[in-house]
Phi, psi and omega in degrees: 000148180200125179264136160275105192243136199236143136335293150201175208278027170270320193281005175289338208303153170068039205222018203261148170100355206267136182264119188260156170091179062213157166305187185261128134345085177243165196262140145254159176221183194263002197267336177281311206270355169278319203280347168285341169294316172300273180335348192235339195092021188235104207257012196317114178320320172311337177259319194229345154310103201237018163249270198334300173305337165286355162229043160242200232302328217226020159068018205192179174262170195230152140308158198274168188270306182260050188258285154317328168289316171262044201249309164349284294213330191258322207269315179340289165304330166294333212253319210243122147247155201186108178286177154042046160245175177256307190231135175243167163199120176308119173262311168158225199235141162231166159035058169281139167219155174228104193268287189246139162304163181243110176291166192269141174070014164266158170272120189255162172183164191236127173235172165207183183236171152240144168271290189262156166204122173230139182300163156217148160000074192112335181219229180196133175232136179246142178238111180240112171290133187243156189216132195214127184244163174244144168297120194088345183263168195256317198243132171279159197297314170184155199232142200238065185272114189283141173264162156225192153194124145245113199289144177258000000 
């Protein structure tokens, strides 16, 4: 894992293009994609049938695409720190894709750029793409741009 840590969220001004990560490694597995399932209502054969999914498209059960997104939300804080605030907060997403399935039992892990950095009222809001690749694969599992702010 290799964290990238700014000092306050003033020290982002002028970072756009700095590449943060990668993150630690994880395992997904089927007991994380059922219990997302219970949580979402979303019961899909593809996700939690694991004799059926084995004679569908992908030979296996898949993780939920936002499932995988919000696998962000986790790998972030590996990647990324920002001192000296009071407050952080999730502003949302822009241009989420979901390029490759994540098969049960791959390994994922997240790196990222930041793109934009701007004051807002009170703070500084940052647009950081987050990328969350599977091991062994050529196309990451899904590509992301997170908004955040952060207050000082």
């Amino acid at each position: 894992m290799t964290k990238t840590t700014f000092d306050s969220p003033g020290a982002l001004m002028g970072q756009e293009g700095t590449k943060i990560g990668p993150s630690d490694w994880m395992t997904i597995d089927q007991e994380r994609i059922n219990t997302f399932a219970d949580a979402t209502g979303d019961h899909q054969w593809i996700h939690v049938d694991e004799e059926k999914a084995k004679l569908g498209p992908f030979g296996t059960t898949v993780a939920h695409g936002y499932l995988t997104l919000s696998l962000a939300a986790k790998l972030m804080p590996e990647i990324i720190e920002i001192k000296g605030m009071k407050m952080g907060i999730n502003y949302g997403t822009e241009k989420t894709r979901f390029i490759n399935p994540v098969k049960v039992g791959s390994r994922v892990r997240g790196h990222g750029e930041l793109l934009e950095i701007k004051e807002v009222a009170g703070g500084y809001q940052s647009t950081l793409r987050v990328t969350i690749e599977i091991e062994g694969e050529d196309k990451p599992a899904c590509v992301v741009d997170t908004i955040s702010r952060y207050y000082p």
